[in-house]
Structure formats: C-alpha cells, structure tokens
C-alpha positions in Angstrom: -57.8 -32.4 2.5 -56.5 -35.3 4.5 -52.7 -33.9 4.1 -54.1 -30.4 5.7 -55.7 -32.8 8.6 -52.8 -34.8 9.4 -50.5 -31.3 9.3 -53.0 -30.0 11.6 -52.8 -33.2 14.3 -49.0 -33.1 13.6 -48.8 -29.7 15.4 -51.8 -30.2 18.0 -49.8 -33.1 19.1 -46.3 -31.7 19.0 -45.1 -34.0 16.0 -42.5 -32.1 14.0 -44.0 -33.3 10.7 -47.2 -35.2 9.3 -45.0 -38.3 8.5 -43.5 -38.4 11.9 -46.8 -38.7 13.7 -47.2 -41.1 10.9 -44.3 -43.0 11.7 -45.0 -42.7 15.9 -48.1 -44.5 15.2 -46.9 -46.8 12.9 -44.4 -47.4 15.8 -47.0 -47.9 18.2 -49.1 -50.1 16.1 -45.8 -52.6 15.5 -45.1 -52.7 19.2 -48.7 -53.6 20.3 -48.1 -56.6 17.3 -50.3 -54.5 14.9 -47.8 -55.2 12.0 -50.4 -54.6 9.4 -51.9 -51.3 10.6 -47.9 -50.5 11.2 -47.0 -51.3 7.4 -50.2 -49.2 6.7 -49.2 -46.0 8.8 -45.3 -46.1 7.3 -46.9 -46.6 3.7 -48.9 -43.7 4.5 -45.7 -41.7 5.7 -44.1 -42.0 2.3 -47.4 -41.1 0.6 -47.2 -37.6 2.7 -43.4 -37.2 2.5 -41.6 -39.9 -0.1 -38.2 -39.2 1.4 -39.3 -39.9 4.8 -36.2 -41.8 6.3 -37.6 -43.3 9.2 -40.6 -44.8 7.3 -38.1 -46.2 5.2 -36.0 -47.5 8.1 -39.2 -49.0 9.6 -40.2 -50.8 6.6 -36.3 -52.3 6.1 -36.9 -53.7 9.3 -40.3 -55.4 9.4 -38.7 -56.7 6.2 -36.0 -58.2 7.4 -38.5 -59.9 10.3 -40.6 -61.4 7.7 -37.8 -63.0 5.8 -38.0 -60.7 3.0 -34.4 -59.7 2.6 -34.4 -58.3 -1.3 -38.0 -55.7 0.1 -35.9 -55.0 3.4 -32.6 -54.3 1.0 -34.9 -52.2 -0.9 -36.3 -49.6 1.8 -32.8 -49.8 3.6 -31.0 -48.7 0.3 -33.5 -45.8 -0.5 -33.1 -44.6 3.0 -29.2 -44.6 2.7 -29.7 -42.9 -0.5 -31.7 -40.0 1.6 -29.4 -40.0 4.6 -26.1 -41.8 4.0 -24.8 -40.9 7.5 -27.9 -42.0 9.3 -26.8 -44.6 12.0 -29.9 -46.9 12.3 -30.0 -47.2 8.6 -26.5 -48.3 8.5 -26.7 -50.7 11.3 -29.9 -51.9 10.2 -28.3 -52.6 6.6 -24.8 -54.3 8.1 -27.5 -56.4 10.0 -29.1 -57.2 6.8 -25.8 -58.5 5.2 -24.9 -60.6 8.3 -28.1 -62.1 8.0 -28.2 -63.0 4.2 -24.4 -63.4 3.5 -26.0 -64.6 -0.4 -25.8 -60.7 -0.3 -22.4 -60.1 -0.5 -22.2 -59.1 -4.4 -24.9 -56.3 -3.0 -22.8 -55.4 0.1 -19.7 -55.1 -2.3 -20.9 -53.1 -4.9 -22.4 -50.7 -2.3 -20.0 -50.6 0.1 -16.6 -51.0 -1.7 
C-alpha cells in the first residue's frame, strides 16, 4: 500500500515518520515556489497522520500568504488543539491576529 511505501522511504531516508518526509517535501516544494505541489504534500501528511502538527502549521501559513485568514485560522487552531505549547503555532497565530485585527472576537474567546 502506498502508506507501507511512504513508511518504507521514511526510514531509508532517515525521516522520523511518513508525514514528516511528507512535510520536508512539502517544505521543499514551497521554497522552490511550488505552492501547489506544497499544499498537495501537507494534504497528503494529514491523510497519513491527521494530527500531524507541522502540516497543520504549514498550511496556516501558506494561508495567511494567500489572504485567506478564516482557512489559515482554521489549520492554526487545529494545530493548537494538538500541541497547545507548540511555539511556531503560537507565533504563527499572534501573527494571524495582528494581521486581521477584524479577528479580535476570535483572539478573545480563544485566548482570554
């Protein structure tokens, strides 16, 4: 199965999981301006491992470059709800609010 194949180049390549190497290409596909085949790979992530944080980070933030602020809120909250004490995710989301300050009943009800 393609899960059993992507767990398999996950370890030949040193990749802790299946969604990380996921996510390392994904990241590697955004940075060469590949932001479709990026969106793809970190779609792909959550397909393999739905709570996979830094897909979800990934996504926020391509997100939040495309003007999409409610999708970007989306992925960014879902992370938090994984990992509240991640750090990027935080920033990420405070970056978020600063951005859209219409978001302020969001940022109140989630942060106060």
């Amino acid at each position: 199965s393609e899960k059993q194949n992507l767990t398999q180049l996950a370890e030949e390549t040193g990749a802790p999981s299946p969604a990380m190497l996921l996510c390392e290409r994904g990241e590697a596909a955004f940075e060469s301006g590949d932001e479709s085949q990026a969106t793809t790979l970190f779609d792909s992530a959550l397909l393999v491992e739905p709570t996979c944080v830094r897909a979800l980070n990934n996504l926020g933030v391509m997100a939040l470059q495309t003007d999409e602020p409610w999708r970007a809120l989306s992925y960014l909250l879902m992370g938090v709800i994984q990992d509240p004490q991640n750090e990027d995710l935080v920033i990420n989301l405070q970056g978020l609010f600063d951005l859209y300050p219409e978001l302020k009943t969001v940022r109140s009800v989630i942060f106060d």
